[in-house]
VOPAGU-2260 file (C-alpha; in pm, 1 decimal, decimal comma):
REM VOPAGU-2260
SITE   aa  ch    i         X         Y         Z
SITE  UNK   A    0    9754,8   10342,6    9647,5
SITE  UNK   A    1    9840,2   10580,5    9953,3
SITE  UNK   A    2   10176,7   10473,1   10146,5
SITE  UNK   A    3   10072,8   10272,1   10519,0
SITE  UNK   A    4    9984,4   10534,6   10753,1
SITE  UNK   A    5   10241,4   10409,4   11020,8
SITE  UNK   A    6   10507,6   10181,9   10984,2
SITE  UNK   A    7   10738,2   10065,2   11296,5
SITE  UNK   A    8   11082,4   10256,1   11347,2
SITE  UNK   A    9   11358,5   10176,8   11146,4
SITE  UNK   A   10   11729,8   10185,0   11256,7
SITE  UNK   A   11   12014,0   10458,7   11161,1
SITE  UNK   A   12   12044,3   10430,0   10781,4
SITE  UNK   A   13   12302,0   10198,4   10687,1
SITE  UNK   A   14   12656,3   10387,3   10603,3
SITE  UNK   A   15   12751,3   10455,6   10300,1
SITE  UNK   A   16   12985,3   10240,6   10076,0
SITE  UNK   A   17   13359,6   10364,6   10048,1
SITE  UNK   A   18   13493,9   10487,5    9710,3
SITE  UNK   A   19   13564,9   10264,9    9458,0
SITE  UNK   A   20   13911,0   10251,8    9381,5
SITE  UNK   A   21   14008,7   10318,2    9084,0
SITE  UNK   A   22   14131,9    9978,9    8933,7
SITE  UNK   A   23   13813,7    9823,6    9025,9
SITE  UNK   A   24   13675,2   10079,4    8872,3
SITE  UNK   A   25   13832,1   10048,9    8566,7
SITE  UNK   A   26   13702,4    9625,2    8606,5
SITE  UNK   A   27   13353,8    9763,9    8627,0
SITE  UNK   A   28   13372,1    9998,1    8347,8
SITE  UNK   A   29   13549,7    9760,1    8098,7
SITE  UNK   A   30   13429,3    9389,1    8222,2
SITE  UNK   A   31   13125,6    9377,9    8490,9
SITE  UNK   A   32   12960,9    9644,1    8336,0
SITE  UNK   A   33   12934,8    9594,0    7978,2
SITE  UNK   A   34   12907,7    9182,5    8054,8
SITE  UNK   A   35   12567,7    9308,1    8186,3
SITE  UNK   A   36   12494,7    9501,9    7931,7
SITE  UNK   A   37   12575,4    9251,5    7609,9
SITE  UNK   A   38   12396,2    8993,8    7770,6
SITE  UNK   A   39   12046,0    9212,6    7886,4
SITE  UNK   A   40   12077,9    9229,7    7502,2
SITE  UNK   A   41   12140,5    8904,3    7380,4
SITE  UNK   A   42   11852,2    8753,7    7629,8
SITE  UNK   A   43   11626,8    8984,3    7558,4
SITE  UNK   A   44   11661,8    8976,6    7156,1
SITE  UNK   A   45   11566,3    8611,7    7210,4
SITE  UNK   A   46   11305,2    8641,4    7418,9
SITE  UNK   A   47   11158,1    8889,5    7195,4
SITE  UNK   A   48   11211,6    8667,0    6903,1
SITE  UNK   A   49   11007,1    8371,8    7153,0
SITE  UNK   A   50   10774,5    8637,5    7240,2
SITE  UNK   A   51   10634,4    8601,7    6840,3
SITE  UNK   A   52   10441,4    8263,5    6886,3
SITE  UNK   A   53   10481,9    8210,2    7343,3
SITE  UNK   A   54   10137,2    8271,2    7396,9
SITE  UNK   A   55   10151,8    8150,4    7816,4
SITE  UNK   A   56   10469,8    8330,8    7846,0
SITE  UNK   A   57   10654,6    8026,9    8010,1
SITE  UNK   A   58   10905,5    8034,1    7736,6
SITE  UNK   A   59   11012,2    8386,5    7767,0
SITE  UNK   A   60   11009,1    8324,2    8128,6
SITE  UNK   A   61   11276,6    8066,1    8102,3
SITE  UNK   A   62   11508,1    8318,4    7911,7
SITE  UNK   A   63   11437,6    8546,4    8168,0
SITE  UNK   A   64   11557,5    8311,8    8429,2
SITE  UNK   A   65   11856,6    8203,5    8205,2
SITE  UNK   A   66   11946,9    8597,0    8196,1
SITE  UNK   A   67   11910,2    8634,1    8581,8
SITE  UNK   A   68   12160,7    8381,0    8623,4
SITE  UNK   A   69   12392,7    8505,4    8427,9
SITE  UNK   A   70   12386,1    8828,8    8602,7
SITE  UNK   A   71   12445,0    8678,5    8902,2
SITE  UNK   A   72   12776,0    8496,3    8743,5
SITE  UNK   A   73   12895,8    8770,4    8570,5
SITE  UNK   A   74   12862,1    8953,8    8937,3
SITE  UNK   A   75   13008,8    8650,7    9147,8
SITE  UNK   A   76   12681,2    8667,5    9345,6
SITE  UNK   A   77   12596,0    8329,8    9451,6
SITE  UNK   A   78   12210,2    8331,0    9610,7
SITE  UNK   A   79   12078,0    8135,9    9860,7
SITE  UNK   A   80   11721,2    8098,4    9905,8
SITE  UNK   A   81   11614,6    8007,5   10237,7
SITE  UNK   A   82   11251,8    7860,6   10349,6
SITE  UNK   A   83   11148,9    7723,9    9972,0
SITE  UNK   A   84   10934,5    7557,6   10139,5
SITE  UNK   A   85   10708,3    7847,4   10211,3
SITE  UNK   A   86   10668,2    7922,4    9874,3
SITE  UNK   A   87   10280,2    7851,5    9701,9
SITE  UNK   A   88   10438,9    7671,8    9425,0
SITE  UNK   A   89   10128,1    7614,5    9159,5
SITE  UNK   A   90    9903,5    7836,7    9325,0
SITE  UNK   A   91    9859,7    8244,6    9304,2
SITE  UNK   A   92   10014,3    8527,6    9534,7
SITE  UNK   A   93   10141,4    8802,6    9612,8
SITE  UNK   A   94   10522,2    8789,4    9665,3
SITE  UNK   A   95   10600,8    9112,4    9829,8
SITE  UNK   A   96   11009,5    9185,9    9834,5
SITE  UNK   A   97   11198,8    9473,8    9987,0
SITE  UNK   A   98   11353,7    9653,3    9719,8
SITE  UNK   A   99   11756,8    9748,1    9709,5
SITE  UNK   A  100   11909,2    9741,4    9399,7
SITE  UNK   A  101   11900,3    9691,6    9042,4
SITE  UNK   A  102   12009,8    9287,1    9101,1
SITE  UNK   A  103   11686,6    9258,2    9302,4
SITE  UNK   A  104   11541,9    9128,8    8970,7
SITE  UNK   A  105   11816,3    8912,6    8835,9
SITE  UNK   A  106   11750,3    8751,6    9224,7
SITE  UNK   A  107   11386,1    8702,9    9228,0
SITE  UNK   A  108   11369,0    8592,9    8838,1
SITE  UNK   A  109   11665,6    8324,5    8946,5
SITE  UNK   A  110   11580,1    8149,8    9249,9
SITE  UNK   A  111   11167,3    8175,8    9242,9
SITE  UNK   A  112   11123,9    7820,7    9085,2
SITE  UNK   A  113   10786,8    7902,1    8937,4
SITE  UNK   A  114   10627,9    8162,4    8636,7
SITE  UNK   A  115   10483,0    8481,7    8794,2
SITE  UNK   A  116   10445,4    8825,9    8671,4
SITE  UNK   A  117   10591,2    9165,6    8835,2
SITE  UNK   A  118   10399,4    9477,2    8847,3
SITE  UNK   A  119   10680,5    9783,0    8739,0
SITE  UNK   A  120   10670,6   10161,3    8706,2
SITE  UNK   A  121   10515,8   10237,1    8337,2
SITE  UNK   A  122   10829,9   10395,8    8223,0
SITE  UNK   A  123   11008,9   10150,2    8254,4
SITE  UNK   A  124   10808,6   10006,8    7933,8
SITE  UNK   A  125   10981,3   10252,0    7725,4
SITE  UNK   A  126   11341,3   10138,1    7827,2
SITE  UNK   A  127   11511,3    9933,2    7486,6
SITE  UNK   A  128   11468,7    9534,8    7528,8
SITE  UNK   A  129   11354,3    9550,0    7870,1
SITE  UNK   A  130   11066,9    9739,6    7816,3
SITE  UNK   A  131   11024,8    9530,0    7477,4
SITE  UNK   A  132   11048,9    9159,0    7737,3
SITE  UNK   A  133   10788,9    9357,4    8011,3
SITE  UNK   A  134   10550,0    9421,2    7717,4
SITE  UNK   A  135   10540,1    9065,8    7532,8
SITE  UNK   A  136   10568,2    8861,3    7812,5
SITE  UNK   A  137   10254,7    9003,2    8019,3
SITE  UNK   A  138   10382,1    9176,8    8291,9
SITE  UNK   A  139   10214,8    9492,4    8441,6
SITE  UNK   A  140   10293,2    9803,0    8472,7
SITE  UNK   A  141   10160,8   10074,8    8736,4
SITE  UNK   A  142   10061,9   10419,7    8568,6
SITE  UNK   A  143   10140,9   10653,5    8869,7
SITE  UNK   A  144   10001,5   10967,8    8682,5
SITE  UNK   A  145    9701,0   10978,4    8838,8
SITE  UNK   A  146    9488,4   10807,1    9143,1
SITE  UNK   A  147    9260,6   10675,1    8864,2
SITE  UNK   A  148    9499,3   10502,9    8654,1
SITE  UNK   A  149    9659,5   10349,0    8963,4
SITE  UNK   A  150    9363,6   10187,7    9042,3
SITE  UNK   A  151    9304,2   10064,0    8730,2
SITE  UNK   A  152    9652,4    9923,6    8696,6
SITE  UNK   A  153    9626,9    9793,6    9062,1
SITE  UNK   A  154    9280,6    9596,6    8874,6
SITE  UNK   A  155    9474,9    9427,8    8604,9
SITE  UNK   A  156    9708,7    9295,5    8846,7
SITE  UNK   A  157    9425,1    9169,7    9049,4
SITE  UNK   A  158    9292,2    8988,9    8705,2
SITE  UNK   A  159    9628,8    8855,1    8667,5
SITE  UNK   A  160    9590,6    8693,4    9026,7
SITE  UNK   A  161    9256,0    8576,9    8937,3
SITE  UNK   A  162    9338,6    8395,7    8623,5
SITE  UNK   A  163    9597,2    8196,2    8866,6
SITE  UNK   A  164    9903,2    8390,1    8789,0
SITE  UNK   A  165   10149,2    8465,5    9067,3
SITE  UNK   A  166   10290,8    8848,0    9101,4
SITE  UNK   A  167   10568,2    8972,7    9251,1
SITE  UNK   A  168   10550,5    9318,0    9362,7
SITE  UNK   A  169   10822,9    9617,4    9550,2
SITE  UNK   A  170   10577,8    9788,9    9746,0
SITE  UNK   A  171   10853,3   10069,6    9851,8
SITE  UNK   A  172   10788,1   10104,0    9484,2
SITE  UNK   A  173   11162,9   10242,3    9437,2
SITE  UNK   A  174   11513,5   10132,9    9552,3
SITE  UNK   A  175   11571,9   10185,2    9919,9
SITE  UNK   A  176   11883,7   10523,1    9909,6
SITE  UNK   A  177   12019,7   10395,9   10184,3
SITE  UNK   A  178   11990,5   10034,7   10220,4
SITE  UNK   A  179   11654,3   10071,5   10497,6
SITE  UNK   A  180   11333,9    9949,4   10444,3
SITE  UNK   A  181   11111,3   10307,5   10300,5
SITE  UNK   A  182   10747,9   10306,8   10362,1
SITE  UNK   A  183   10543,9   10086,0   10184,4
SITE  UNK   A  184   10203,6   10174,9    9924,4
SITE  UNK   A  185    9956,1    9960,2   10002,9
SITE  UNK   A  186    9893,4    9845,6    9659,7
SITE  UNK   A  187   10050,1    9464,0    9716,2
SITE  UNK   A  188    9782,5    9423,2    9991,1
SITE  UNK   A  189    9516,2    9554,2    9763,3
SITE  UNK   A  190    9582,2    9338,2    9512,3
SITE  UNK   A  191    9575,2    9023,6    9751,4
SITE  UNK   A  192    9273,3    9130,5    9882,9
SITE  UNK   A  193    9076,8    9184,9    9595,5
SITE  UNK   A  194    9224,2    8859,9    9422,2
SITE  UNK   A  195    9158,7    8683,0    9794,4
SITE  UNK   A  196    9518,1    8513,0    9731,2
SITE  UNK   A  197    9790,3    8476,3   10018,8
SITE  UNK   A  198   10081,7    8717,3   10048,1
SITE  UNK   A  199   10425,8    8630,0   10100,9
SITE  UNK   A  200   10700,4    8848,7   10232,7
SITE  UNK   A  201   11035,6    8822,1   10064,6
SITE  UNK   A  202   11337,0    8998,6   10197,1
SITE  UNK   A  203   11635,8    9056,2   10021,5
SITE  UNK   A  204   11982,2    9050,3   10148,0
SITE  UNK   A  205   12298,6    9170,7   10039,2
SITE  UNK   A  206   12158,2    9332,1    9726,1
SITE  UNK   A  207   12253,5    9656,5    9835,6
SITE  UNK   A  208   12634,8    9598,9    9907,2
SITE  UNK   A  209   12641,1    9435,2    9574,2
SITE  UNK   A  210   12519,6    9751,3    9328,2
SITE  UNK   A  211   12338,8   10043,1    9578,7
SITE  UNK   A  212   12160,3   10321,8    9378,0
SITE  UNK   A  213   12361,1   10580,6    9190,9
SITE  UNK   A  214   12680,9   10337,0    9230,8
SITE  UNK   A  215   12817,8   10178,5    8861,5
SITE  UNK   A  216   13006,5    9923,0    9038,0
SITE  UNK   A  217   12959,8    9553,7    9133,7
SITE  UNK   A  218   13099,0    9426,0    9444,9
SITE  UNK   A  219   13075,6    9101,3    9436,6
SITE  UNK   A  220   12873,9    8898,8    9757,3
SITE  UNK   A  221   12690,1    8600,7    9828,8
SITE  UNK   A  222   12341,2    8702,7    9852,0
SITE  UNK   A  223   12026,5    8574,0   10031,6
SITE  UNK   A  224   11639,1    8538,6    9978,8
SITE  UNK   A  225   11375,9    8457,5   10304,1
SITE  UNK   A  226   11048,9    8368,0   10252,4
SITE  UNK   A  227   10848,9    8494,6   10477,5
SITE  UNK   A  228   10536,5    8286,0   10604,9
SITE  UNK   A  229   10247,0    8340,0   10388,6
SITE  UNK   A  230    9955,9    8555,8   10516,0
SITE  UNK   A  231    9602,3    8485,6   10437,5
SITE  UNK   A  232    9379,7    8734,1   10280,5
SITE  UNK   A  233    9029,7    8533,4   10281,6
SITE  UNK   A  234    8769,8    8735,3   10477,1
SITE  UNK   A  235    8948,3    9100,7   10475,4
SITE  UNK   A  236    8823,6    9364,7   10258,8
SITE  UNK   A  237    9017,2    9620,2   10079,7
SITE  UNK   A  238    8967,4    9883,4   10399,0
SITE  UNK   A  239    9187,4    9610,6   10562,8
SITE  UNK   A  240    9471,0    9686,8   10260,0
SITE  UNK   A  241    9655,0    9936,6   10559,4
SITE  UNK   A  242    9663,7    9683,1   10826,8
SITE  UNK   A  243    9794,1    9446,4   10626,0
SITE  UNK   A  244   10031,4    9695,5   10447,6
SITE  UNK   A  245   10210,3    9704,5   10801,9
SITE  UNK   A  246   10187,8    9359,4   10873,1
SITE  UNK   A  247   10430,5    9301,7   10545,4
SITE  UNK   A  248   10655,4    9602,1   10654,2
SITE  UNK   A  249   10700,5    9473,1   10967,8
SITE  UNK   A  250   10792,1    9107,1   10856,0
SITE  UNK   A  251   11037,7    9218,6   10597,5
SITE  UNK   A  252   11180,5    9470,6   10845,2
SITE  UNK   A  253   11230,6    9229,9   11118,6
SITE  UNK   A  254   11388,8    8950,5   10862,7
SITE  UNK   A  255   11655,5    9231,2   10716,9
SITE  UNK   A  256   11735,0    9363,7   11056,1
SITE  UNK   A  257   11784,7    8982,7   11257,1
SITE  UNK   A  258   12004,9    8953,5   10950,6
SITE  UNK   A  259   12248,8    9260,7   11000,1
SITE  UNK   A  260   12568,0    9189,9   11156,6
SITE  UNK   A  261   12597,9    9303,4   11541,5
């Protein structure tokens, strides 16, 4: 789906990180790092193994959520999740989440205390074990190769809604560069709409200091999830997928921003 026609101003981009020194470094390349690695492996050999008779996926879920959380050890990243009480536990939405690292998924996968599904870029299905756990356990991916197949995958995700499935979605639809919120496609809303389930903003915090893009070093951080109020979709159409597109940006943009320090 096209990207929101307008979306409010955002501030100066964040900074970027100092150099690493080099004895951290060195902790990255011969503890944080591979720690990651060994146990995206180990996790995701058993889920596959789970993935032979799991039919509902909950199983493979759980290992999922067992992996996330070891992440976050392994990076010292303690989360807090703040307004639970927002969340649709039991019922289907669309959780849409700002999008700043490569931990955003360890985060979500950790504190969301419920099965969902994420919609992910279709190469992503080719990547060893994770692209092995995305295929058996049901998630769905986005072909971007053409409007048509967008649309299409945009559908299944709207089925997945339908059959009562939750789905968590990065509508920026790539890590932020710079730590900013980057326009949103409007696919989220679309899906909401067409399903007639509730979106719910999530905005991440922190994520970004911890492991930005291009850098192959943790630093470790508490970290923090908002939920966002959720926002009815009964009664719009999908011409209303813009308008709502903005709505979300704004939300998420207003959360990350009140949370910046002065």
């Amino acid at each position: 789906m096209p990207a929101a026609d307008e979306t409010l101003p955002t501030p100066d981009p964040i900074a970027p990180h100092p150099a690493v020194s080099a004895p951290w470094q060195w902790a990255n390349y011969l503890f944080f790092l591979p720690a990651v690695g060994l146990a995206t492996i180990v996790f995701g050999t058993i889920s596959l193994v789970c993935g032979l008779w799991d039919k509902d996926g909950s199983q493979q879920h759980a290992i999922a959520r067992l992996w996330a959380r070891t992440l976050l050890r392994i990076a010292f990243a303690p989360v807090a999740l703040s307004h639970p009480e927002r969340l649709l536990t039991g019922h289907p939405a669309v959780y849409a989440c700002n999008h700043l690292s490569y931990y955003d998924t360890p985060v979500l996968f950790a504190r969301l205390p419920f099965q969902f599904r994420i919609l992910a870029k279709a190469p992503l299905w080719k990547v060893p074990f994770i692209g092995w756990y995305l295929n058996r356990s049901g998630q769905v991916p986005i072909d971007q190769s053409s409007s048509r197949a967008g649309v299409v995958s945009l559908g299944r995700g709207a089925k997945t809604l339908q059959s009562g499935m939750p789905m968590v979605i990065f509508p920026e639809g790539g890590r932020a560069f710079n730590g900013r919120l980057q326009p949103m496609a409007a696919g989220a809303a679309w899906m909401a709409i067409k399903a007639q389930v509730p979106v719910i903003p999530l905005t991440l915090i922190g994520t970004y200091e911890l492991l930005p893009i291009h850098v192959y070093a943790l630093r470790p951080r508490p970290l923090k999830l908002i939920v966002g109020e959720p926002i009815p979709t009964l009664g719009l159409t999908t011409r209303d997928a813009e308008a709502l597109t903005d709505r979300i940006h704004a939300i998420i943009h207003a959360t990350y921003i009140a949370q910046q320090p002065e």
